[in-house]
N, C-alpha and C positions, 0 to 999 in steps of 0.2 A: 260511779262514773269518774275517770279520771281525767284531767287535760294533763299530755306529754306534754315540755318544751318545745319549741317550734322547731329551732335551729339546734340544739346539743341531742346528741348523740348519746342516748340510754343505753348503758350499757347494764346496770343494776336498778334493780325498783323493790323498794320494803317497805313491806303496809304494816305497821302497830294494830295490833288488836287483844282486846282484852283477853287474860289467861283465862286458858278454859273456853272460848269462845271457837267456832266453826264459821270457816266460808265457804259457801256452797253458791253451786248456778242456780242465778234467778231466774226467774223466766223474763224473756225479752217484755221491757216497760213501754218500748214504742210502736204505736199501731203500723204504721207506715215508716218505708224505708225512700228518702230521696238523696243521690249519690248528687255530689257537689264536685264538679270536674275545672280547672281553673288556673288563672296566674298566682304569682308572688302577693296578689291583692289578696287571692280566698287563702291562700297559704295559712296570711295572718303579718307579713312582714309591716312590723312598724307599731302593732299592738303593744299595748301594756303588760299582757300575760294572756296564753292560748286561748282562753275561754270568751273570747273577744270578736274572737275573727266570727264574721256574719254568719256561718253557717253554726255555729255553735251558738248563738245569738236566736237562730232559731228554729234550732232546736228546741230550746229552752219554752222559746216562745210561744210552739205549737204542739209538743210533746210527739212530733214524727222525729226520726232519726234520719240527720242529714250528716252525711257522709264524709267529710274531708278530704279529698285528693289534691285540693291545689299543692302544685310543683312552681316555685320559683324560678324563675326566667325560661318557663317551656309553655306547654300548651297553645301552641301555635297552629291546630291543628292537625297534628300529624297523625298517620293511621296510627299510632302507637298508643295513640290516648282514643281514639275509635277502638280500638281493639281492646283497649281495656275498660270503657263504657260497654261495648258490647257484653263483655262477659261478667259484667257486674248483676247480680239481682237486684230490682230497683221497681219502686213504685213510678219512680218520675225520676228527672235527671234535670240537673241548671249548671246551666253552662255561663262561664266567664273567658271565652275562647277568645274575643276580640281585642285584649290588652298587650297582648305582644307582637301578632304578627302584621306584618306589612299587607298594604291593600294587595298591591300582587299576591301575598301568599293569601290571602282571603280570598279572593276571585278564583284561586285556583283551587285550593282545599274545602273548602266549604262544603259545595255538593258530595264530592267524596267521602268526607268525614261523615255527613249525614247521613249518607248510604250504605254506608260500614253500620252505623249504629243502628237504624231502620231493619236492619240484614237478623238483628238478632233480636231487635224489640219492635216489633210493625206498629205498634201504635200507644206504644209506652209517652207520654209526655215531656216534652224536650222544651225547656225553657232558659232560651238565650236572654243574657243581662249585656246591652250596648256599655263597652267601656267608656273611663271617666275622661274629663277634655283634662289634662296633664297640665301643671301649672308650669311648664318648662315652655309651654311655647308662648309665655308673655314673655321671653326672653331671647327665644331664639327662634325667627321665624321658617328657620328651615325646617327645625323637629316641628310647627305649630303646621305645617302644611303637611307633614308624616303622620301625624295623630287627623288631622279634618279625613284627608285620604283616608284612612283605614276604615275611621265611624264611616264615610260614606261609603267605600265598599262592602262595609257591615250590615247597611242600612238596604243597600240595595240588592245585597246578595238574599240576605233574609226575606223580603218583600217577594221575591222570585220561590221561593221554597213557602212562605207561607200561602203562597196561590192552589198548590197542590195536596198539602197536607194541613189537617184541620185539628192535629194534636200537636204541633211547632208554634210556640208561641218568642215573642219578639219583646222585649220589654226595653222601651228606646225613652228618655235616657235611663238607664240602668244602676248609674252612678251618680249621683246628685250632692257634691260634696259642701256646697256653697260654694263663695267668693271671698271670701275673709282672709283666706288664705291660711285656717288655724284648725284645717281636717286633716293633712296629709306632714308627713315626718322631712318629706324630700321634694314634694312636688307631685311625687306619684303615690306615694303607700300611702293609705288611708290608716289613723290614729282611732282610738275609742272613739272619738265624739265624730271624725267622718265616719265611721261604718253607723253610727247613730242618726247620724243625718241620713245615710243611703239607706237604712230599714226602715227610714219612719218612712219614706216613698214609698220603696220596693217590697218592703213587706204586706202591706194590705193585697197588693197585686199579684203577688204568689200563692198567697193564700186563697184567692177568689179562683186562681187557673188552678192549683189540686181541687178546688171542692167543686167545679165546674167537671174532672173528673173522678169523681167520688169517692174521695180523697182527702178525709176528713174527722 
Protein backbone atom coordinates (compact mmCIF):
# COMPACT_ATOMS: atom_id res chain seq x y z
CA UNK A 1 0.00 0.00 0.00
CA UNK A 2 1.44 2.98 -0.96
CA UNK A 3 0.50 6.86 0.08
CA UNK A 4 1.28 9.31 -3.34
CA UNK A 5 2.02 12.97 -2.46
CA UNK A 6 -1.05 14.97 -2.07
CA UNK A 7 -0.01 17.93 -4.11
CA UNK A 8 3.15 16.88 -6.55
CA UNK A 9 2.64 15.48 -9.47
CA UNK A 10 4.07 11.71 -10.07
CA UNK A 11 5.52 11.41 -12.87
CA UNK A 12 8.09 8.41 -11.93
CA UNK A 13 7.59 5.71 -8.90
CA UNK A 14 10.57 2.90 -8.18
CA UNK A 15 9.84 0.22 -5.77
CA UNK A 16 13.53 -1.58 -4.50
CA UNK A 17 13.14 -4.96 -4.18
CA UNK A 18 15.33 -7.83 -3.44
CA UNK A 19 17.18 -9.50 -6.44
CA UNK A 20 15.61 -12.35 -7.58
CA UNK A 21 12.38 -11.51 -5.94
CA UNK A 22 8.71 -11.29 -7.79
CA UNK A 23 5.71 -8.89 -7.50
CA UNK A 24 2.62 -10.20 -8.20
CA UNK A 25 -1.37 -9.26 -7.65
CA UNK A 26 -2.52 -9.98 -4.19
CA UNK A 27 -5.66 -10.52 -3.72
CA UNK A 28 -7.69 -7.52 -2.50
CA UNK A 29 -6.97 -7.26 1.67
CA UNK A 30 -10.17 -5.21 2.26
CA UNK A 31 -13.53 -6.66 2.96
CA UNK A 32 -15.55 -3.66 2.11
CA UNK A 33 -15.23 -0.79 -0.19
CA UNK A 34 -16.34 2.91 1.19
CA UNK A 35 -15.58 5.85 -1.62
CA UNK A 36 -14.81 9.24 0.34
CA UNK A 37 -16.26 12.11 -1.86
CA UNK A 38 -14.91 15.63 -0.47
CA UNK A 39 -13.25 19.23 0.14
CA UNK A 40 -9.53 20.40 0.41
CA UNK A 41 -10.20 18.96 4.13
CA UNK A 42 -10.57 14.99 2.85
CA UNK A 43 -7.99 15.81 0.18
CA UNK A 44 -5.51 15.99 3.17
CA UNK A 45 -4.36 19.77 2.62
CA UNK A 46 -2.33 20.83 5.76
CA UNK A 47 -1.34 17.11 6.86
CA UNK A 48 2.07 16.19 7.76
CA UNK A 49 2.33 13.44 5.01
CA UNK A 50 -0.66 11.65 2.98
CA UNK A 51 -1.30 8.79 5.38
CA UNK A 52 -2.92 11.25 7.56
CA UNK A 53 -5.85 12.63 5.94
CA UNK A 54 -9.05 10.85 7.83
CA UNK A 55 -9.92 8.54 5.33
CA UNK A 56 -6.61 6.82 5.29
CA UNK A 57 -6.92 7.01 9.04
CA UNK A 58 -9.53 4.69 8.62
CA UNK A 59 -8.74 2.68 6.78
CA UNK A 60 -6.27 1.69 8.77
CA UNK A 61 -8.61 1.70 11.43
CA UNK A 62 -11.27 -0.69 10.18
CA UNK A 63 -9.45 -2.67 7.53
CA UNK A 64 -12.46 -1.54 4.82
CA UNK A 65 -11.06 0.44 1.90
CA UNK A 66 -11.87 4.06 1.94
CA UNK A 67 -11.40 5.66 -1.15
CA UNK A 68 -9.98 9.21 -1.53
CA UNK A 69 -11.60 11.48 -3.96
CA UNK A 70 -11.41 14.79 -2.14
CA UNK A 71 -10.63 17.51 -4.68
CA UNK A 72 -9.37 20.80 -3.37
CA UNK A 73 -11.50 23.89 -3.56
CA UNK A 74 -14.51 21.82 -5.49
CA UNK A 75 -17.17 19.63 -4.36
CA UNK A 76 -19.74 21.97 -4.05
CA UNK A 77 -22.04 19.59 -5.15
CA UNK A 78 -22.22 19.61 -8.69
CA UNK A 79 -23.57 16.90 -10.82
CA UNK A 80 -19.96 16.20 -11.79
CA UNK A 81 -19.03 14.66 -8.50
CA UNK A 82 -22.87 12.86 -8.49
CA UNK A 83 -21.92 11.46 -11.61
CA UNK A 84 -18.88 10.22 -10.41
CA UNK A 85 -20.35 8.82 -7.08
CA UNK A 86 -22.76 7.26 -9.19
CA UNK A 87 -20.42 5.25 -11.11
CA UNK A 88 -18.32 4.34 -8.52
CA UNK A 89 -18.62 0.77 -6.98
CA UNK A 90 -19.00 1.20 -3.39
CA UNK A 91 -20.29 -0.41 -0.24
CA UNK A 92 -21.15 2.97 1.27
CA UNK A 93 -20.24 6.52 0.37
CA UNK A 94 -19.33 9.70 3.06
CA UNK A 95 -19.54 12.73 2.02
CA UNK A 96 -17.78 16.06 3.03
CA UNK A 97 -19.94 18.14 0.43
CA UNK A 98 -20.88 21.05 2.93
CA UNK A 99 -17.22 22.74 3.33
CA UNK A 100 -17.31 24.77 0.31
CA UNK A 101 -20.37 25.78 -1.04
CA UNK A 102 -22.63 28.53 -0.16
CA UNK A 103 -26.18 28.14 1.53
CA UNK A 104 -27.69 29.01 -1.76
CA UNK A 105 -25.78 26.52 -3.65
CA UNK A 106 -26.88 23.99 -0.77
CA UNK A 107 -30.61 24.74 -0.99
CA UNK A 108 -30.34 24.21 -4.55
CA UNK A 109 -28.05 21.20 -5.22
CA UNK A 110 -28.52 19.18 -2.57
CA UNK A 111 -31.62 17.19 -3.67
CA UNK A 112 -30.20 16.96 -7.02
CA UNK A 113 -27.03 15.59 -6.16
CA UNK A 114 -28.86 13.06 -4.01
CA UNK A 115 -30.93 12.00 -6.77
CA UNK A 116 -28.21 11.57 -9.42
CA UNK A 117 -26.47 9.24 -6.80
CA UNK A 118 -29.89 7.34 -5.66
CA UNK A 119 -30.37 7.05 -9.73
CA UNK A 120 -27.52 4.41 -9.65
CA UNK A 121 -27.20 3.16 -5.90
CA UNK A 122 -31.20 3.07 -4.59
CA UNK A 123 -30.16 2.18 -1.28
CA UNK A 124 -26.43 2.12 -0.95
CA UNK A 125 -25.46 4.06 2.29
CA UNK A 126 -24.67 7.80 1.95
CA UNK A 127 -23.14 9.37 5.04
CA UNK A 128 -22.92 13.21 5.24
CA UNK A 129 -20.12 14.82 7.74
CA UNK A 130 -21.62 18.61 8.70
CA UNK A 131 -18.51 20.81 8.03
CA UNK A 132 -16.19 22.52 10.63
CA UNK A 133 -17.28 26.23 12.25
CA UNK A 134 -13.78 27.97 10.44
CA UNK A 135 -11.71 29.78 12.70
CA UNK A 136 -11.83 32.75 10.27
CA UNK A 137 -14.99 34.02 11.45
CA UNK A 138 -13.59 34.99 15.06
CA UNK A 139 -12.22 37.58 12.86
CA UNK A 140 -14.43 38.46 10.38
CA UNK A 141 -18.00 38.61 10.86
CA UNK A 142 -19.12 38.65 7.39
CA UNK A 143 -17.33 34.98 6.46
CA UNK A 144 -18.78 33.88 10.35
CA UNK A 145 -22.27 34.66 9.09
CA UNK A 146 -21.37 32.62 5.47
CA UNK A 147 -20.08 29.61 7.32
CA UNK A 148 -23.58 29.69 10.24
CA UNK A 149 -25.51 30.02 6.68
CA UNK A 150 -24.24 27.10 5.04
CA UNK A 151 -24.13 24.57 8.38
CA UNK A 152 -27.71 25.66 8.59
CA UNK A 153 -28.73 25.12 5.27
CA UNK A 154 -26.95 21.82 5.65
CA UNK A 155 -28.71 21.17 8.61
CA UNK A 156 -31.94 21.76 7.24
CA UNK A 157 -31.60 20.50 4.00
CA UNK A 158 -30.50 17.11 5.16
CA UNK A 159 -33.38 16.86 7.86
CA UNK A 160 -35.90 17.12 4.76
CA UNK A 161 -34.01 14.12 2.90
CA UNK A 162 -33.56 12.28 5.98
CA UNK A 163 -37.59 12.09 6.31
CA UNK A 164 -37.77 9.93 3.29
CA UNK A 165 -34.91 7.75 2.99
CA UNK A 166 -33.83 5.47 5.84
CA UNK A 167 -30.20 4.67 4.30
CA UNK A 168 -28.99 8.78 4.45
CA UNK A 169 -27.52 9.37 7.42
CA UNK A 170 -26.47 13.14 8.89
CA UNK A 171 -23.65 13.20 11.21
CA UNK A 172 -23.90 16.92 12.60
CA UNK A 173 -21.23 18.24 14.09
CA UNK A 174 -19.04 16.13 11.70
CA UNK A 175 -15.96 18.16 12.57
CA UNK A 176 -15.02 18.74 16.03
CA UNK A 177 -11.75 20.28 15.91
CA UNK A 178 -11.59 22.04 19.49
CA UNK A 179 -11.13 25.62 20.62
CA UNK A 180 -7.45 25.96 21.20
CA UNK A 181 -7.04 27.01 17.98
CA UNK A 182 -3.83 24.27 17.46
CA UNK A 183 -6.11 21.66 14.93
CA UNK A 184 -5.96 23.64 11.80
CA UNK A 185 -2.73 25.04 9.78
CA UNK A 186 -4.87 28.26 8.42
CA UNK A 187 -8.15 28.41 10.28
CA UNK A 188 -9.58 25.92 8.04
CA UNK A 189 -7.35 22.68 7.04
CA UNK A 190 -7.25 20.46 9.74
CA UNK A 191 -3.34 19.22 10.99
CA UNK A 192 -2.65 15.57 12.33
CA UNK A 193 -3.95 16.27 15.72
CA UNK A 194 -7.34 17.95 14.20
CA UNK A 195 -8.21 15.03 12.16
CA UNK A 196 -7.32 13.17 15.48
CA UNK A 197 -9.59 15.02 17.32
CA UNK A 198 -12.57 14.83 14.46
CA UNK A 199 -12.08 10.64 14.45
CA UNK A 200 -12.05 10.16 18.05
CA UNK A 201 -15.91 11.63 17.55
CA UNK A 202 -16.63 10.68 14.21
CA UNK A 203 -15.18 7.53 14.02
CA UNK A 204 -17.23 5.42 16.58
CA UNK A 205 -20.26 6.80 14.56
CA UNK A 206 -19.37 5.45 11.14
CA UNK A 207 -18.59 2.51 12.30
CA UNK A 208 -21.92 1.83 14.12
CA UNK A 209 -23.99 3.23 10.57
CA UNK A 210 -21.88 0.42 8.19
CA UNK A 211 -22.50 -2.30 10.80
CA UNK A 212 -26.13 -1.03 11.20
CA UNK A 213 -25.74 -2.07 7.32
CA UNK A 214 -23.79 -5.11 7.55
CA UNK A 215 -20.94 -3.78 6.90
CA UNK A 216 -18.51 -5.04 8.97
Amino acid sequence: LLYLPLFDEVKTLEIGVDAGARIEAAPNPFRHRIVVIGSSITHGTGLSRPGMAYPAQLERATGFEFVNLGASGQCKMEQFFAHVAAACEADAFLFDSFSNPSAQQIEERLEPFVATIRAAHPTTPLIFLQTEVRESGNFDLKKRAFEDAKREAARKGMEKILETDKNIWFINPGMKLGDDHEATVDGVHPTDLGFERMLKKVQPQIIRILQKHGIK
